[in-house]
N, CA, C and O atoms as a CHARMM CRD file, in Angstrom:
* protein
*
  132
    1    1 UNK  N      0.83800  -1.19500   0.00000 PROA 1      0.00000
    2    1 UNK  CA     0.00000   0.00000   0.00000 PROA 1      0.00000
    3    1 UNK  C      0.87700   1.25100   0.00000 PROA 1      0.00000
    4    1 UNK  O      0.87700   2.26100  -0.70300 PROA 1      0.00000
    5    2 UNK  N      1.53200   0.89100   0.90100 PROA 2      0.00000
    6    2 UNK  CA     2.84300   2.62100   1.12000 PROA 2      0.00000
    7    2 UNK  C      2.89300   2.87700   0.02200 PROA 2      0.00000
    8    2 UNK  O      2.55600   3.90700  -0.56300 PROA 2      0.00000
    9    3 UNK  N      3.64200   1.26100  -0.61900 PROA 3      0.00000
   10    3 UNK  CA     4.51200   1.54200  -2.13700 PROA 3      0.00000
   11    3 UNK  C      3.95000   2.53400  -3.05000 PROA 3      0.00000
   12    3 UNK  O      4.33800   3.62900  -3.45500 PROA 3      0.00000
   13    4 UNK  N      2.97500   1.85400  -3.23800 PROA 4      0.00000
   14    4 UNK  CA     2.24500   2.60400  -4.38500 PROA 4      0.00000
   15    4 UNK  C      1.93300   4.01000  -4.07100 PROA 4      0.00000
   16    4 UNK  O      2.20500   4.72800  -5.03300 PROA 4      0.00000
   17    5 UNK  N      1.47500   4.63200  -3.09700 PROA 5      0.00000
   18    5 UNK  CA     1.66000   5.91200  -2.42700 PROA 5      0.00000
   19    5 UNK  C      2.79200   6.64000  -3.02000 PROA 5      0.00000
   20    5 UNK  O      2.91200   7.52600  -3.86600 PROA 5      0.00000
   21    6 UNK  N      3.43600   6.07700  -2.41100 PROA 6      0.00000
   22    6 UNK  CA     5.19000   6.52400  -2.55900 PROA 6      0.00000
   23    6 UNK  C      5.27000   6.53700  -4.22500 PROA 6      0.00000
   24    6 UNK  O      5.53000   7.58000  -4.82500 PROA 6      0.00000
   25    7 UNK  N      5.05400   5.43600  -4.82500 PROA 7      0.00000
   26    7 UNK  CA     5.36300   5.94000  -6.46100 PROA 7      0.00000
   27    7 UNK  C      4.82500   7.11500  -6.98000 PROA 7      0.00000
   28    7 UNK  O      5.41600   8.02400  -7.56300 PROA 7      0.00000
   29    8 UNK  N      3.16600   6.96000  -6.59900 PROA 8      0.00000
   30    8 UNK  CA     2.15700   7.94900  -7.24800 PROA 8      0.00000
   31    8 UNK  C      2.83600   8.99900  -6.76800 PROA 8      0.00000
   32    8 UNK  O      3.60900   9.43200  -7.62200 PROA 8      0.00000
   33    9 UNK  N      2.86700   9.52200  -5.87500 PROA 9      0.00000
   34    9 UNK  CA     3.66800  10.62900  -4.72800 PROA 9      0.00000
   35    9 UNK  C      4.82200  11.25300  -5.88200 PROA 9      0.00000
   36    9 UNK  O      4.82300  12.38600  -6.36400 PROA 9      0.00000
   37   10 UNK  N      5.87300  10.03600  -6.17300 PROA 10     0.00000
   38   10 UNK  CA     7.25000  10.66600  -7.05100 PROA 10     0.00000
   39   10 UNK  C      6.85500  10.76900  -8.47200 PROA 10     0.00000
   40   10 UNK  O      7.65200  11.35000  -9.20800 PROA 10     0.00000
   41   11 UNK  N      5.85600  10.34700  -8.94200 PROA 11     0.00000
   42   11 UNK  CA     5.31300  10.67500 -10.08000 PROA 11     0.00000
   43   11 UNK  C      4.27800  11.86400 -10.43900 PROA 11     0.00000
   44   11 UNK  O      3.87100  12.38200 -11.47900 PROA 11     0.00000
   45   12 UNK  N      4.11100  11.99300  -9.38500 PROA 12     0.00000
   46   12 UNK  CA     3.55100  13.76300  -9.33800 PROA 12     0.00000
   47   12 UNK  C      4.37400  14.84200  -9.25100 PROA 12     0.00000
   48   12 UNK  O      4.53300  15.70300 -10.11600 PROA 12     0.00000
   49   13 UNK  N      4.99300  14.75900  -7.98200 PROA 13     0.00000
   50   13 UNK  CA     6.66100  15.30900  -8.03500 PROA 13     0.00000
   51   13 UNK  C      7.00200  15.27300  -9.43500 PROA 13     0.00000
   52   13 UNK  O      6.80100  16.33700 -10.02000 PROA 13     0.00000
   53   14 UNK  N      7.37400  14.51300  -9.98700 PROA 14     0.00000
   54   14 UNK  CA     7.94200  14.45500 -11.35000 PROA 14     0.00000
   55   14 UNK  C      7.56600  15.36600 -12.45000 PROA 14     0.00000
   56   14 UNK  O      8.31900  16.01700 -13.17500 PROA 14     0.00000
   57   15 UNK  N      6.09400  15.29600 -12.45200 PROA 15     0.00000
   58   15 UNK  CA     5.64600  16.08900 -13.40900 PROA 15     0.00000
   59   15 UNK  C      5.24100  17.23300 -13.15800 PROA 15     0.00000
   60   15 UNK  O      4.55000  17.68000 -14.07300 PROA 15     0.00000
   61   16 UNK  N      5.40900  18.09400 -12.06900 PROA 16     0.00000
   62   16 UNK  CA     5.03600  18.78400 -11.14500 PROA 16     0.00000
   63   16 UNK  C      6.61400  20.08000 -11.59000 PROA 16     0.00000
   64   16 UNK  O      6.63600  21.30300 -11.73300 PROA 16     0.00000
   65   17 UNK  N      7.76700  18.94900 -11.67900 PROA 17     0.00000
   66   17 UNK  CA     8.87300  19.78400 -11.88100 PROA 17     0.00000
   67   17 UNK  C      9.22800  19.83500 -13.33100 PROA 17     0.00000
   68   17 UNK  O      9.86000  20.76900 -13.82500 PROA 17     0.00000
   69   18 UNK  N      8.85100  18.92700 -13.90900 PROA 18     0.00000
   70   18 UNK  CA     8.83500  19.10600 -15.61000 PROA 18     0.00000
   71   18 UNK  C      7.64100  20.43400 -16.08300 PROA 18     0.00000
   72   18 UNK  O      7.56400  21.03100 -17.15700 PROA 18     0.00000
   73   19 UNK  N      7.01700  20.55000 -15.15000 PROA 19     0.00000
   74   19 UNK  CA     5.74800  21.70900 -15.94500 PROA 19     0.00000
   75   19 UNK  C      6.50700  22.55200 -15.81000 PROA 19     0.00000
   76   19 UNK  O      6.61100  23.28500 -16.79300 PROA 19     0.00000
   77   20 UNK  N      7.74000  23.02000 -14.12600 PROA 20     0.00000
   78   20 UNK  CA     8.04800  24.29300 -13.73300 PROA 20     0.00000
   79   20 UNK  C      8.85900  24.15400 -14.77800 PROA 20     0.00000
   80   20 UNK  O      8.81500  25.26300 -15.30900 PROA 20     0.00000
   81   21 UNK  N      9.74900  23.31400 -15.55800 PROA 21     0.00000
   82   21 UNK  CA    10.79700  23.48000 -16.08600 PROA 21     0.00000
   83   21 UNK  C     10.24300  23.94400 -17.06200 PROA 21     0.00000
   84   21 UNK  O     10.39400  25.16500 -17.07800 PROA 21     0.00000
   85   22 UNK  N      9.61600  23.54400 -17.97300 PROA 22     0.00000
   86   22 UNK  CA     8.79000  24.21400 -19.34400 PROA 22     0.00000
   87   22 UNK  C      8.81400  25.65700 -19.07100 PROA 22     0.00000
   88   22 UNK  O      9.42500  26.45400 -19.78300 PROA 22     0.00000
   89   23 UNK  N      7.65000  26.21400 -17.26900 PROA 23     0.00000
   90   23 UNK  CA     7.34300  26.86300 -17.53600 PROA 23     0.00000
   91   23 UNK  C      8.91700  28.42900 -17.74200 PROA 23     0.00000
   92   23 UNK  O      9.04100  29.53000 -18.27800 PROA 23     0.00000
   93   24 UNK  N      9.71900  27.48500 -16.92000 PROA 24     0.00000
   94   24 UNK  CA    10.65300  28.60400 -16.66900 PROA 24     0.00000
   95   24 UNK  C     11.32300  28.57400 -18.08500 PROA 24     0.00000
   96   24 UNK  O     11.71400  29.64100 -18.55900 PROA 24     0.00000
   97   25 UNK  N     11.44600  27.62700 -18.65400 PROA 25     0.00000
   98   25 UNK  CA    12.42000  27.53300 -19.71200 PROA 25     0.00000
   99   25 UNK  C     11.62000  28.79800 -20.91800 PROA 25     0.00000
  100   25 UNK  O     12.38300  29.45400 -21.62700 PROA 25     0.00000
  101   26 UNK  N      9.90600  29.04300 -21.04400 PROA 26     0.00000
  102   26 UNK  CA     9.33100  29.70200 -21.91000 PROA 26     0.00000
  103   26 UNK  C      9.42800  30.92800 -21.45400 PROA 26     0.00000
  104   26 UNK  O      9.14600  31.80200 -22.27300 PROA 26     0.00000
  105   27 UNK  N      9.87500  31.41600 -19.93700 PROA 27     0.00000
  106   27 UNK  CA    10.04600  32.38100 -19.44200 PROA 27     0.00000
  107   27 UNK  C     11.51200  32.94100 -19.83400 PROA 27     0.00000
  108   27 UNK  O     11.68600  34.12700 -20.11300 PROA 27     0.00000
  109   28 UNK  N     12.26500  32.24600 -19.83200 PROA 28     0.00000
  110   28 UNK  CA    13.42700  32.35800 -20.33700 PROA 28     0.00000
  111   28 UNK  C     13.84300  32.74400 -21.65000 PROA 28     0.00000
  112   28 UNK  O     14.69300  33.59500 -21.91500 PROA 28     0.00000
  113   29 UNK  N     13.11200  31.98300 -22.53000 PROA 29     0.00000
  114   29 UNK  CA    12.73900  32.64400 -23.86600 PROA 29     0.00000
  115   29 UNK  C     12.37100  33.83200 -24.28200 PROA 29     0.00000
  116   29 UNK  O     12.92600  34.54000 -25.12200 PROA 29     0.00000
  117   30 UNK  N     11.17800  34.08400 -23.51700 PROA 30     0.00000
  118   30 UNK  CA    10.51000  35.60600 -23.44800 PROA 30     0.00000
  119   30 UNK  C     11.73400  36.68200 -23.16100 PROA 30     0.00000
  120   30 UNK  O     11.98900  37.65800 -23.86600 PROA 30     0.00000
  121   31 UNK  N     12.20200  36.40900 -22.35800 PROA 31     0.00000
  122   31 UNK  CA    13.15800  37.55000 -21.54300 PROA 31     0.00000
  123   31 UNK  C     14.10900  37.60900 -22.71900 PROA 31     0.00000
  124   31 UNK  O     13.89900  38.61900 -23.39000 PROA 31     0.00000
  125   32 UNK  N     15.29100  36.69100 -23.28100 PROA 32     0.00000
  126   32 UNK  CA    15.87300  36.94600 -23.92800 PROA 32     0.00000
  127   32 UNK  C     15.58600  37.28100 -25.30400 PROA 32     0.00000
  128   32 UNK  O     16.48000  37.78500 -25.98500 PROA 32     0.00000
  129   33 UNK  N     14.13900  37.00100 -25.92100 PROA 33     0.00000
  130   33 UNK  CA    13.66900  37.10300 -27.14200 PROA 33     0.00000
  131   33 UNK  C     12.72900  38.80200 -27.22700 PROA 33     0.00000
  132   33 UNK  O     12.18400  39.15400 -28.27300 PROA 33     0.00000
């Protein structure tokens, strides 16, 4: 039961920091473009 917690848990995390990365990376764009 944990387990799966624990995965779902780092798989949100996961995509959670891939959105910020997008979002910063399009922010990044903006600024220098």
């Amino acid at each position: 039961m944990s387990l799966t917690v624990m995965s779902t848990n780092q798989d949100d995390t996961k995509k959670k920091l891939m959105s910020n990365y997008h979002v910063w990376l399009h922010l990044k764009c903006i600024m220098s473009g």
